[in-house]
C-alpha positions as CSV (number, residue, x, y, z in Angstrom):
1,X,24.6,-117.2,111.8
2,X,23.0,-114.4,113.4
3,X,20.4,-112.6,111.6
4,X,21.7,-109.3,110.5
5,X,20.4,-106.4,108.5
6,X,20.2,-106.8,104.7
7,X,21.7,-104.5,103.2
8,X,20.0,-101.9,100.4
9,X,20.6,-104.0,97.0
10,X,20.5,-107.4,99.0
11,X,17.4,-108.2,97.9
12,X,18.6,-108.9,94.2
13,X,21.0,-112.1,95.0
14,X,18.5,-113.1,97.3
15,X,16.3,-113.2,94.3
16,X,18.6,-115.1,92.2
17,X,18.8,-117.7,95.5
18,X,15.5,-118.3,94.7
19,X,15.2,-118.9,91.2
20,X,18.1,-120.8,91.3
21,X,16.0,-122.9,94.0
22,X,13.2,-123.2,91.6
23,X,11.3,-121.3,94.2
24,X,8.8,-118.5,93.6
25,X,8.8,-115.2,95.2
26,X,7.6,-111.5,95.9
27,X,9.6,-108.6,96.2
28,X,7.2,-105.9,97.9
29,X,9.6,-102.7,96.9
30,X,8.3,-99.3,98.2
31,X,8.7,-97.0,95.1
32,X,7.9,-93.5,96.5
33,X,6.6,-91.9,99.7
34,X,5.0,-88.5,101.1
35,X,4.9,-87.0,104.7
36,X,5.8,-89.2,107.6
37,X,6.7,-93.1,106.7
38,X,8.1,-96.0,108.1
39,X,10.7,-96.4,105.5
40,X,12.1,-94.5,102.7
41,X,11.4,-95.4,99.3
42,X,13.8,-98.6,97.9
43,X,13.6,-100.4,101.1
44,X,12.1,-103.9,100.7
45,X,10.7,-107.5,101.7
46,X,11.4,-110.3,99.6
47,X,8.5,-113.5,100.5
48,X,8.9,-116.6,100.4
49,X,6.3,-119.7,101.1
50,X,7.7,-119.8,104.5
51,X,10.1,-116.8,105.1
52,X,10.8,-113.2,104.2
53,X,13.8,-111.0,104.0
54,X,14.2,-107.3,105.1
55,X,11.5,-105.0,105.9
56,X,9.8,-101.9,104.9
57,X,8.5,-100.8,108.3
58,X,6.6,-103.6,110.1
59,X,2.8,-102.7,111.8
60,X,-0.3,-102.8,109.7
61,X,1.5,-102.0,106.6
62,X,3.9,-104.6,106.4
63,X,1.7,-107.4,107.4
64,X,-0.8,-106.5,105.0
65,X,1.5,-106.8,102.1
66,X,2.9,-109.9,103.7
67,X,-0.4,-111.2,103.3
68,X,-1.2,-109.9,99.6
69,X,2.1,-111.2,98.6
70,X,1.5,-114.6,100.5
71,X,-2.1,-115.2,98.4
72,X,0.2,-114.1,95.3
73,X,2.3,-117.1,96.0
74,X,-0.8,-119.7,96.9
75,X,-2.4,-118.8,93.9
76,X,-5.6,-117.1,95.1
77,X,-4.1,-113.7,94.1
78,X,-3.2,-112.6,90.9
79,X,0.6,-113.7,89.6
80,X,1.1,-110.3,88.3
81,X,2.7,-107.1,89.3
82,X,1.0,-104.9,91.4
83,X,0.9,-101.0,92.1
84,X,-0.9,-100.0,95.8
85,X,-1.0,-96.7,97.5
86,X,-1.2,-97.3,100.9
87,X,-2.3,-94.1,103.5
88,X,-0.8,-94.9,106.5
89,X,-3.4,-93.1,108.8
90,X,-7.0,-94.4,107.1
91,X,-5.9,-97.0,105.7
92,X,-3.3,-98.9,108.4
93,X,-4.2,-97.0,111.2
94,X,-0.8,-95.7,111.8
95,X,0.5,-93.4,113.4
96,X,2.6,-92.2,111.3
97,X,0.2,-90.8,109.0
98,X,2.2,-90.5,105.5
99,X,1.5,-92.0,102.1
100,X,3.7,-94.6,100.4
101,X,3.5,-96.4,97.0
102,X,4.5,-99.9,96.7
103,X,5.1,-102.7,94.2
104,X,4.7,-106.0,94.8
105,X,7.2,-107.8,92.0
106,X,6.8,-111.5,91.7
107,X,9.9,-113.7,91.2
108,X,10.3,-117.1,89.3
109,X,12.0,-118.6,86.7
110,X,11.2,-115.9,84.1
111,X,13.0,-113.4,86.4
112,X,16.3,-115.2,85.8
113,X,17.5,-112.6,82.9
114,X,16.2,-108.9,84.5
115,X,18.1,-110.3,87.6
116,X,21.4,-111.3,86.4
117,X,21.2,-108.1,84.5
118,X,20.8,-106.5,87.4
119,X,23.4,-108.3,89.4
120,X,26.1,-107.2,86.9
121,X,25.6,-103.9,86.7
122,X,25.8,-103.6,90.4
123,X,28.8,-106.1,90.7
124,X,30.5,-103.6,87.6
125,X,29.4,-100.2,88.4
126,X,28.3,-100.4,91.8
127,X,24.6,-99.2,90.9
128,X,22.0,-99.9,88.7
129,X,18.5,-98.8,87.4
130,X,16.1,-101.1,87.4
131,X,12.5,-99.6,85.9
132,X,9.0,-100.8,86.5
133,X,6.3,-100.5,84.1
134,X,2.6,-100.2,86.6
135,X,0.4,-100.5,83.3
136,X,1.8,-103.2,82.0
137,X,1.9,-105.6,84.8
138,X,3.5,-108.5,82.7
139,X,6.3,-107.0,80.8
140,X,9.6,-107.7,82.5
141,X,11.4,-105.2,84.2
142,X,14.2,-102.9,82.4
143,X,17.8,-102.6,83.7
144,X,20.0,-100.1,82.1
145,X,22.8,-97.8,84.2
146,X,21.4,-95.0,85.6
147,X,22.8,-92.4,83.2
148,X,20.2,-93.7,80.6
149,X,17.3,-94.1,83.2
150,X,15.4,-91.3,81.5
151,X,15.4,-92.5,78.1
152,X,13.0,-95.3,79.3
153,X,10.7,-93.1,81.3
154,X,6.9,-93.6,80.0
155,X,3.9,-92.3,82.3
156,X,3.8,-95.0,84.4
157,X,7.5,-95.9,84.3
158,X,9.0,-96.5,87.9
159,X,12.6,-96.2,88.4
160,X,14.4,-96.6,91.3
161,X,18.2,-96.6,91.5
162,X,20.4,-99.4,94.1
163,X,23.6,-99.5,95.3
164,X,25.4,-100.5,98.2
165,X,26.5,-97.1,99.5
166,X,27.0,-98.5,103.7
167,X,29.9,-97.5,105.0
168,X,32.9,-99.7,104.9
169,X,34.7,-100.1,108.0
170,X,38.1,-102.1,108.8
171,X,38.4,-103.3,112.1
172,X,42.0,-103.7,113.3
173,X,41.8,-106.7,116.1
174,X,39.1,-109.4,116.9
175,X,39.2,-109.1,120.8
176,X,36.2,-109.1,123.1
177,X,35.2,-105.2,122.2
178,X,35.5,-106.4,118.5
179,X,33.4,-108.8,119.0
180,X,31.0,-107.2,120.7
181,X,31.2,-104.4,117.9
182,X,30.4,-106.9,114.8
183,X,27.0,-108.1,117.2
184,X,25.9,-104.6,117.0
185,X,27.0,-103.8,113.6
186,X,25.3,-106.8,112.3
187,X,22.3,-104.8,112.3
188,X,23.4,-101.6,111.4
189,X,23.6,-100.1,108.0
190,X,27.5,-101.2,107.7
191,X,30.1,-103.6,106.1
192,X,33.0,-104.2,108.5
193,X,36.5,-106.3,108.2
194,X,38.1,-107.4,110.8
195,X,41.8,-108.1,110.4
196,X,43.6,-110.4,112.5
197,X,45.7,-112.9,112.3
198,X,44.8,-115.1,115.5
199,X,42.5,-118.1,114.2
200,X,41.4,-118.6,118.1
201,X,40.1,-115.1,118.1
202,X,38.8,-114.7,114.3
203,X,36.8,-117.6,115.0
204,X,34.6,-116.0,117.3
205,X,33.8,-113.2,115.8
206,X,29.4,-113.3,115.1
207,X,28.6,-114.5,111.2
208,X,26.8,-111.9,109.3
209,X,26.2,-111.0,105.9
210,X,27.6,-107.8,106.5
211,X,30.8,-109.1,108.5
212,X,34.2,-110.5,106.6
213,X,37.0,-111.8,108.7
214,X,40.0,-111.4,107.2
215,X,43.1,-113.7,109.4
216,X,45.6,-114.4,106.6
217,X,46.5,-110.4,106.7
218,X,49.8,-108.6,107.4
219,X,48.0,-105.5,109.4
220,X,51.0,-103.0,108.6
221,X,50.7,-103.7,105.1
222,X,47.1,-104.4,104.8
223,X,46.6,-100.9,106.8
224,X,49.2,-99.4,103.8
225,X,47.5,-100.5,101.0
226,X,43.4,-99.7,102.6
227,X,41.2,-98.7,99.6
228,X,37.7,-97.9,100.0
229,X,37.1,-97.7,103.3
230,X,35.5,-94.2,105.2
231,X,36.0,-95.6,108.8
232,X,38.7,-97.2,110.8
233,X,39.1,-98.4,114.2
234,X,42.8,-100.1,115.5
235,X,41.9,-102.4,118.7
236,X,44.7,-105.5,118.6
237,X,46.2,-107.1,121.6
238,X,49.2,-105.0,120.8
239,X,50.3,-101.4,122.1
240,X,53.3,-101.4,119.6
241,X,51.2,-102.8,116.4
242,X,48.2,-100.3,117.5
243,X,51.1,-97.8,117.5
244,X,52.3,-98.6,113.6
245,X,48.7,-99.0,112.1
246,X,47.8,-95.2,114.2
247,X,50.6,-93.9,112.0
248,X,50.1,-95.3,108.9
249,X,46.0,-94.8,108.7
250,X,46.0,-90.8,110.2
251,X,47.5,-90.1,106.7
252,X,45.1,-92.0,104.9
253,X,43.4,-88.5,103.7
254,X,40.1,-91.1,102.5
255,X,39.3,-92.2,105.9
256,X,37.0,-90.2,107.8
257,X,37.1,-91.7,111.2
258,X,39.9,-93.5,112.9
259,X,39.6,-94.5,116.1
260,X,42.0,-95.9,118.5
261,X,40.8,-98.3,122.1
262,X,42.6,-97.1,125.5
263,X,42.5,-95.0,128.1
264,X,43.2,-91.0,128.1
265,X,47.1,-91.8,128.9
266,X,47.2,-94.1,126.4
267,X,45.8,-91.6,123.9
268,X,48.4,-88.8,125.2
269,X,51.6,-91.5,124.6
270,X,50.4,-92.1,120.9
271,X,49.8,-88.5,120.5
272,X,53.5,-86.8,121.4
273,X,55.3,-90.2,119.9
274,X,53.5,-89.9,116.6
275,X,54.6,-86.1,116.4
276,X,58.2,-86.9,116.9
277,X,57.2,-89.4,114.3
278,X,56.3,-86.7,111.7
279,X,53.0,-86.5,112.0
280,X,51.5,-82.9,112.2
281,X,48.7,-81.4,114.2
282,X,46.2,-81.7,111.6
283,X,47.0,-85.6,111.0
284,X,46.9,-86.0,114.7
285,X,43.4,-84.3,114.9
286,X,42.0,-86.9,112.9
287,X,42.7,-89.8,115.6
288,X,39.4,-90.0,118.0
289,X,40.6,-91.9,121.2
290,X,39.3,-92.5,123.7
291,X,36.8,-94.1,121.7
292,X,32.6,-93.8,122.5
293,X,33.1,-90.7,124.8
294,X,29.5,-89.7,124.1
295,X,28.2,-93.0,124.8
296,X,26.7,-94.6,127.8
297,X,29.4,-94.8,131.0
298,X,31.0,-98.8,131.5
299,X,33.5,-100.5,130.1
300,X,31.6,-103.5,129.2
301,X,32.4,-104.5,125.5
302,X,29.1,-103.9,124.7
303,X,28.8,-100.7,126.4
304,X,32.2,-99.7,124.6
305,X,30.6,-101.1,121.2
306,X,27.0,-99.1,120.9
307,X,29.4,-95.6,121.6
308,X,32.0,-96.1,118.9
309,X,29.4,-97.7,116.6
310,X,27.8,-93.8,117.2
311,X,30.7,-92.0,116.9
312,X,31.1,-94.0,113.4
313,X,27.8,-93.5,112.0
314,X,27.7,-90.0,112.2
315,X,31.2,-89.0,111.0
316,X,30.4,-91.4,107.8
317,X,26.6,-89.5,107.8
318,X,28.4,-86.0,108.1
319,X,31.1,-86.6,105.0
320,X,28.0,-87.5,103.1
321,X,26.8,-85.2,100.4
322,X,24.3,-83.1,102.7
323,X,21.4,-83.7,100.0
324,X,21.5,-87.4,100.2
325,X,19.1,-89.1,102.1
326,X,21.1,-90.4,105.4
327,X,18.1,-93.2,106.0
328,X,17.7,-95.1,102.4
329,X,20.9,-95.6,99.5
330,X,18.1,-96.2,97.2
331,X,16.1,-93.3,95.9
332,X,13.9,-92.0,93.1
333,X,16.4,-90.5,90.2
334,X,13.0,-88.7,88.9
335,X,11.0,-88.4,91.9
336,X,7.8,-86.4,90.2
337,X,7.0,-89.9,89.0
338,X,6.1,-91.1,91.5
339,X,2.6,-88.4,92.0
């Protein structure tokens, strides 16, 4: 497996890992920031004895709290929960200069019930508010949906709300650009199937956490009957099946990218054939091909990969509500407690 990107709630079943281990841990969860950070409040690092999960920025900062949260789990610091400020500047002697506030949660077999809580509301509603209490550092913290956050909120109540919000896309094809695509995505702030239904091919496409293979999958159908996804991109070994999932997807009115692999001429044949087809111009502005225009010139996979990967990041980060923050799906619902 390669190591991929956790994504923004991933720390919670990683939690519940490692209770179920019988293993202690510490979340370090940054709960608010001010000027110029690293990270963006919600990101995270779970610790372990010997490893740790995600990050919230790396430098002085992060290896500090790796070290607070390291003497939390040897015993020589205090098996509590813990409130910092940390100035970036003074403090770490970064660059960057900003403020942030973090907590540093520990995990153990007392955590099993705030986690599961926490698991199901995310697995039912797709979010979840989880509150933190800073003055009293032993009371276990409070899940609740996020439309009754404020009815918790005490003066030194933190909430922060977490859901999965990456963008979904479905990858039509498991060829060599594929490929190469799910190695990059792996660290991007993504989920992407790939749909094919060659076991040679499927079974080289890179293991992530973030990557599902689906090979027992009837593409015209599965293509029909796509729910939930804001991106698309049609790559099989086929001219004539790339043809039939091009017209079925462009009136997909949910997807906000599809792209299409080939060449210019290739692009221009889809183009008039899907119009006799019924298609109109509108539907057939949606289709982006050739695909990674803006990128860097080659026709490496690789090369092809980081310019579609682009292209799809920012059409997902442009149908976003504009007041959303485009670096962090977790985020403050109250953010003036935070100071």
């Amino acid at each position: 497996m390669i190591t991929a990107l956790p994504g923004p709630a991933d720390w919670i079943a990683a939690a519940l890992r490692c209770v179920a281990r019988r293993e202690r841990a510490v979340l370090a969860l940054v709960t608010g920031e001010r000027g110029s950070t690293p990270r963006d409040t919600g990101s995270w690092i779970l610790l372990t004895e010997d490893a740790d999960l995600g990050t919230i920025g790396g430098g002085e900062l992060e290896r500090t709290l790796i070290e607070a949260g390291r003497a939390m789990l040897d015993g020589t610091g205090a098996w509590s929960r813990a409130s910092l400020q940390c100035t970036l500047g003074p403090d770490m002697r970064q660059c960057c200069g900003g403020v942030m506030q973090v907590l540093l949660q520990p995990v153990d077999a007392d955590a099993l019930g705030w986690l599961s809580q926490a698991k199901h509301h995310l697995t039912t509603e797709g979010r979840v508010g989880i509150v933190f209490d800073k003055a009293a550092c032993g009371r276990s913290p409070v899940v609740m949906n996020c439309e009754a956050a404020d009815q918790h909120l005490g003066p030194d109540a933190v909430i922060l709300s977490f859901s999965d919000d990456r963008p979904r896309l479905a990858l039509f094809g498991a060829g060599h650009v594929a490929r190469a695509l799910c190695t990059l995505a792996s660290q991007l702030p993504l989920r992407v199937t790939v749909f094919d239904g060659r076991p040679d091919q499927c079974a080289q496409v890179p293991i992530a956490a973030n990557i599902r293979v689906d090979e027992n999958f009837d593409p015209v159908l599965g293509a029909e009957q796509l729910e939930g996804y804001e991106a698309a991109l049609v790559m099989t070994h086929s001219h004539s099946l790339d043809y039939e999932l091009c017209r079925i997807l462009l009136r997909q009115p949910d997807l906000v990218y599809i792209g299409l692999i080939g060449s210019a001429s290739k692009s221009r044949r889809f183009r008039k054939a899907l119009n006799k087809d019924g298609l109109h111009d509108l539907e057939l502005a949606r289709l982006i091909s050739p695909i990674g225009k803006n990128g860097p010139r080659g026709k490496e996979p690789g090369v092809i990969a980081l310019g579609v990967l682009s292209e799809v990041l920012e059409c997902c980060a442009a149908a976003q509500d504009p007041l959303r923050s485009s670096a962090s799906t977790a985020a403050p619902l109250n953010e003036a407690r935070y100071g």
